[in-house]
C-alpha positions in Angstrom: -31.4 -36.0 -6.3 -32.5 -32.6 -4.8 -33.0 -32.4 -0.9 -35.0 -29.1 0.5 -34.3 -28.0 4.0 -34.9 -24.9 5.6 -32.0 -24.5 7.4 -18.7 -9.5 -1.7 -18.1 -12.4 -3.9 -15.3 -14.9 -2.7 -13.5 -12.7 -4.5 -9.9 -11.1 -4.2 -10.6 -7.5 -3.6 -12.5 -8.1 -0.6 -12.5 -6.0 2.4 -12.0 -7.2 5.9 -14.6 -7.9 7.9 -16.5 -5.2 9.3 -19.5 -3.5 11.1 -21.9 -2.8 8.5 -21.3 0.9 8.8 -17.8 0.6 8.6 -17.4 -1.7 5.3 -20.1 0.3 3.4 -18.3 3.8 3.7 -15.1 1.7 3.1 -16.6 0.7 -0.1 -18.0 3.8 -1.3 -14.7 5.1 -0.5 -12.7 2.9 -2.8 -15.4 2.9 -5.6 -14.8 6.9 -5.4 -11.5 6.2 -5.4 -11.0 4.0 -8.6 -13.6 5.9 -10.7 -11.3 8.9 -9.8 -8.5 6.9 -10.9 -9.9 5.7 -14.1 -10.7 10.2 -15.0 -6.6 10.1 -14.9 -5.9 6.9 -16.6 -7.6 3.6 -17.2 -4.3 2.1 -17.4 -3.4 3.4 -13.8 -6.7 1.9 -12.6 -6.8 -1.4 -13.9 -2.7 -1.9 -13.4 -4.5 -1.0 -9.3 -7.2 -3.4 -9.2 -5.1 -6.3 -11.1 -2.7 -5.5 -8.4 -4.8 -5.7 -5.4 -7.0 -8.5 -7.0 -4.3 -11.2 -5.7 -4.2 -10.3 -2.6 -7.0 -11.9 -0.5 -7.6 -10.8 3.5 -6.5 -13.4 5.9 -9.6 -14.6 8.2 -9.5 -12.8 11.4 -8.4 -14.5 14.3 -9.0 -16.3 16.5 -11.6 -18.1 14.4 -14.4 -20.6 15.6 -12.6 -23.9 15.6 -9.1 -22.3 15.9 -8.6 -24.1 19.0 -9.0 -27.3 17.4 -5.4 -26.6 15.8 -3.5 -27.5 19.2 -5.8 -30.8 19.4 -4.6 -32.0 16.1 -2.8 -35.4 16.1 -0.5 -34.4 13.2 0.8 -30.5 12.1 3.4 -30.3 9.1 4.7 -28.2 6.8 4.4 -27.9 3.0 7.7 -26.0 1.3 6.1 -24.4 -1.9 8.1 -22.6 -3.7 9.5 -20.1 -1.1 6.9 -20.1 1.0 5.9 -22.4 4.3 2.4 -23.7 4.4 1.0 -25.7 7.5 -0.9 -28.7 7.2 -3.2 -30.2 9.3 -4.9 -34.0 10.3 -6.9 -35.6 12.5 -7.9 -38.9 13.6 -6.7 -42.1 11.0 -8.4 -44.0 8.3 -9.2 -42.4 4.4 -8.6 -39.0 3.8 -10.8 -36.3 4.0 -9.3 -33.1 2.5 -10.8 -29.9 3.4 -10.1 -27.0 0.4 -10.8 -23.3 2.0 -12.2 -20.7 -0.2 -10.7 -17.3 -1.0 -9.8 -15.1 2.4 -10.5 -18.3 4.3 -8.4 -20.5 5.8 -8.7 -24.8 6.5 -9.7 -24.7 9.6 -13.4 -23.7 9.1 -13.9 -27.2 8.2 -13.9 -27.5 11.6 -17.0 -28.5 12.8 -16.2 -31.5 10.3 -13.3 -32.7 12.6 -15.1 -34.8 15.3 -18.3 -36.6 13.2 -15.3 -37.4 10.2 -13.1 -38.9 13.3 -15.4 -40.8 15.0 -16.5 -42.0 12.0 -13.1 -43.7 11.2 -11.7 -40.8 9.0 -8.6 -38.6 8.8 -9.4 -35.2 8.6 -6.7 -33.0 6.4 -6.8 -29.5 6.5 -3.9 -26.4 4.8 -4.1 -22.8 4.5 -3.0 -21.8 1.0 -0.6 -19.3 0.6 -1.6 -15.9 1.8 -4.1 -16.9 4.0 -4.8 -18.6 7.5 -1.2 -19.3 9.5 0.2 -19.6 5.5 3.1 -17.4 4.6 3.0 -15.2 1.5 1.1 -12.2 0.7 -0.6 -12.9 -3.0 -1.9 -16.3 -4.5 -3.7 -17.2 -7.2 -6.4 -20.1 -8.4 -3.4 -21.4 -10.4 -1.5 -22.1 -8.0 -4.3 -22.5 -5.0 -4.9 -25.8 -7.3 -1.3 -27.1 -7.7 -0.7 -26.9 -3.9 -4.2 -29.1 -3.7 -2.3 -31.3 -5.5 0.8 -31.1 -3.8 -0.9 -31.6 -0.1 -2.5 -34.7 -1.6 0.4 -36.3 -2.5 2.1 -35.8 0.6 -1.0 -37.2 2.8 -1.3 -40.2 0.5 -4.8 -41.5 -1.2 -7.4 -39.2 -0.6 -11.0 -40.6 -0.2 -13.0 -37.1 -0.4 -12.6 -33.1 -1.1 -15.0 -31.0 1.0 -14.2 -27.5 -0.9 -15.6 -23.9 0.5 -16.6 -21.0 -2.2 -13.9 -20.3 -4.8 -11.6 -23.2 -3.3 -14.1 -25.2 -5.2 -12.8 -24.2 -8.2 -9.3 -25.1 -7.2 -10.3 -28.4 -6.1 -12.1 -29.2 -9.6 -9.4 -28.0 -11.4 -6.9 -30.6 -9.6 -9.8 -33.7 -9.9 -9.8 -33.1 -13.9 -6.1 -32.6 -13.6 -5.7 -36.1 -12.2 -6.4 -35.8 -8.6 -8.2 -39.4 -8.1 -11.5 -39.1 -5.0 -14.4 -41.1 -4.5 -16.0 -37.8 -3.6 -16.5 -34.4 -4.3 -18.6 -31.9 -2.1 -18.8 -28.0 -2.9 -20.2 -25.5 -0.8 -21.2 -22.4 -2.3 -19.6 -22.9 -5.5 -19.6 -19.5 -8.2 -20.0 -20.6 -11.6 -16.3 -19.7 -13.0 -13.6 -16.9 -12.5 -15.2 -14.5 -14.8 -18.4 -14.2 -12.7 -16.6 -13.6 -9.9 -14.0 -11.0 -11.7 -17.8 -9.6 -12.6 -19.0 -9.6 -9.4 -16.0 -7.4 -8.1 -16.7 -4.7 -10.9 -20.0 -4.8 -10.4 -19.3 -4.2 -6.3 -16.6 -1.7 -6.8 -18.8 -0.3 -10.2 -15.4 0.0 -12.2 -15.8 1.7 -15.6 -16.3 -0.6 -18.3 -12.3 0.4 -19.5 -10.6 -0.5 -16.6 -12.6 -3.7 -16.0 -11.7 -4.7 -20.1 -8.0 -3.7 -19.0 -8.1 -5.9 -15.8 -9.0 -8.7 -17.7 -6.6 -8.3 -20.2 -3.5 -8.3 -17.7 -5.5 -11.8 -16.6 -5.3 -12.9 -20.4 -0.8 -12.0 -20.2 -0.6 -13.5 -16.8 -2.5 -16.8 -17.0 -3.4 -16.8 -20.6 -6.0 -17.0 -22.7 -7.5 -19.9 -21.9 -7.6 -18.8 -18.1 -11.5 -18.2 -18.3 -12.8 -21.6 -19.4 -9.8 -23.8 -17.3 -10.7 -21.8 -14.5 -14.6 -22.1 -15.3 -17.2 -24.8 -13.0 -19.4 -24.8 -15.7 -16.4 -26.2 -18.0 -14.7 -28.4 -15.7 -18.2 -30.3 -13.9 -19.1 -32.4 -17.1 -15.9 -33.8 -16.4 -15.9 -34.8 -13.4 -16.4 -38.5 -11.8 -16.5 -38.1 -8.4 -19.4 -39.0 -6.4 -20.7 -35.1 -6.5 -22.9 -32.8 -3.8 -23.3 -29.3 -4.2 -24.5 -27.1 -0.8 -26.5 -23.5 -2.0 -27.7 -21.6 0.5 -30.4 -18.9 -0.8 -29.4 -16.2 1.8 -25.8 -16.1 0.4 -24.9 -13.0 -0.9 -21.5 -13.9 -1.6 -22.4 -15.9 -4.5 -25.6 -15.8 -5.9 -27.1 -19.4 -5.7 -28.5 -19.9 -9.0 -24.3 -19.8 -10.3 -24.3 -22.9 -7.7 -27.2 -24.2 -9.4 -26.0 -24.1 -12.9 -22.6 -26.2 -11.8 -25.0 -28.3 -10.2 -27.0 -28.5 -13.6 -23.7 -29.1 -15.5 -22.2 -32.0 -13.2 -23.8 -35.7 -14.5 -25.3 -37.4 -11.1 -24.7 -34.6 -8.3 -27.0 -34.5 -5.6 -28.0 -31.1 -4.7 -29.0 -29.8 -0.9 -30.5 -26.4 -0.5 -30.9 -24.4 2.5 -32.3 -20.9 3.6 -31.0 -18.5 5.5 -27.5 -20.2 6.6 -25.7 -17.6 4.3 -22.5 -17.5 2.6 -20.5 -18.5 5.8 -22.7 -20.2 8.1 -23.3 -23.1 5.8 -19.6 -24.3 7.2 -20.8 -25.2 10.3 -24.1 -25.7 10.3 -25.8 -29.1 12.0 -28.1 -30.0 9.1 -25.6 -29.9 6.6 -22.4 -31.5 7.9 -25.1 -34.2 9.0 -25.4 -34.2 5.4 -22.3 -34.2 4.2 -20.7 -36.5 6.2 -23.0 -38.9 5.6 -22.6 -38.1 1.9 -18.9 -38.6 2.0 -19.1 -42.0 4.2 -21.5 -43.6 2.3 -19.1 -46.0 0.3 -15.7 -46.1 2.2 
């Protein structure tokens, strides 16, 4: 089902945000910088960007819905590993958890709060680590999916996942890994880790070397096998949730037809399209939470 209306990647080296001016000299700075690097060593640089790729920018605060934080009926905290992580809820009935993307944080699932509520939902939102009010400094898809699952178990059954960017890979990954919903919604999803690990070199124009030797150290860390567990494309044929993707074709965070193709690849998701909204505005936007909450409440 397709529904028309006209209404840096997610990645890990992304710089805070900034007046146009501001970010664009920061970024010719640091492509000046690296290519510099790479003259000395390739080693040097890619040991640099692998470094730096893990460590995402918190959203600035306050944010939009921020103050919806102090109205929430329920605020505890996850332990994982050594690090505190705060969860949120609102309002009672099946779960509705919200999965940020990368450099974003749970509550810009906000405008979701107050249909989901009155609607007879509980809303469930976490920051992962290193992001939002979350402690911690680097993070990592790996384990961005394992405190999914952790946050899920703690809340109980959970009737829907609305998941934001890169946090829809996350949220995948923990539905084929056993996470059990009656639906699945992903906004702005990219296609799979290696387009967005593409999408940084091809922002930051690294030298083919030290983008080969970034990936390698990916390959040690996480394995081989990183790219394809950590790909949409892979992981959609295999999932049985009820399924909606959101593109927006203003978003140049990640470029729509990736959201397309997991779209393509997922049996008997529903597509909506928009123009305009952006990467970011999509979140929040009348139209499609209209949308998506009715997509999410249609078989409770």
């Amino acid at each position: 089902m397709t529904i028309h209306m006209n209404t840096l990647p997610d990645t890990a080296i992304q710089p805070p945000i900034q007046r146009p001016g501001t970010r664009n000299l920061a970024l010719a700075a640091t492509r000046l910088g690296l290519q510099l690097y790479a003259r000395y060593s390739t080693e040097a640089a890619g040991k640099l960007v692998n470094q730096q790729f893990f460590k995402p920018h918190r959203l600035p605060m306050p944010s939009r819905y921020e103050y919806l934080l102090d109205e929430a009926d329920s605020h505890t905290q996850l332990k994982h590993g050594a690090q505190v992580l705060p969860v949120y809820s609102w309002g009672d009935g099946p779960v509705i958890l919200g999965v940020h993307g990368w450099g974003g944080a749970g509550i810009q699932f906000g405008a979701y709060i107050q249909p989901l509520v009155a609607a007879g939902y509980r809303v469930v939102l976490f920051d992962a680590p290193a992001h939002g009010r979350a402690q911690g400094e680097r993070t990592n898809l790996y384990e961005m999916t394992a405190v999914v699952g952790k946050v899920a178990r703690q809340i109980g059954p959970v009737h829907a996942v609305l998941a934001h960017s890169l946090g829809s890979i996350a949220a995948a990954r923990a539905v084929v890994d056993g996470l059990a919903v009656q639906h699945l919604v992903m906004l702005a999803p990219p296609a799979d880790l290696a387009a967005v690990v593409n999408g940084v070199a091809d922002e930051l124009q690294l030298p083919a070397d030290v983008l080969a030797n970034h990936r390698h150290r990916m390959e040690q860390q996480f394995g081989a096998d990183v790219w394809p567990r950590l790909s949409l494309l892979e992981l959609a044929p295999r999932l049985k949730a009820q399924g909606l993707v959101v593109v927006d074709y203003g978003d140049r965070s990640v470029p729509p037809d990736q959201s397309e193709r997991v779209h393509q690849r997922w049996p008997g998701s529903q597509i909506l399209r928009t123009q305009g909204l952006g990467h970011h505005r999509l979140l929040w936007d009348s139209d499609v939470v209209e949308r998506v909450v009715g997509q999410v409440t249609a078989s409770a």
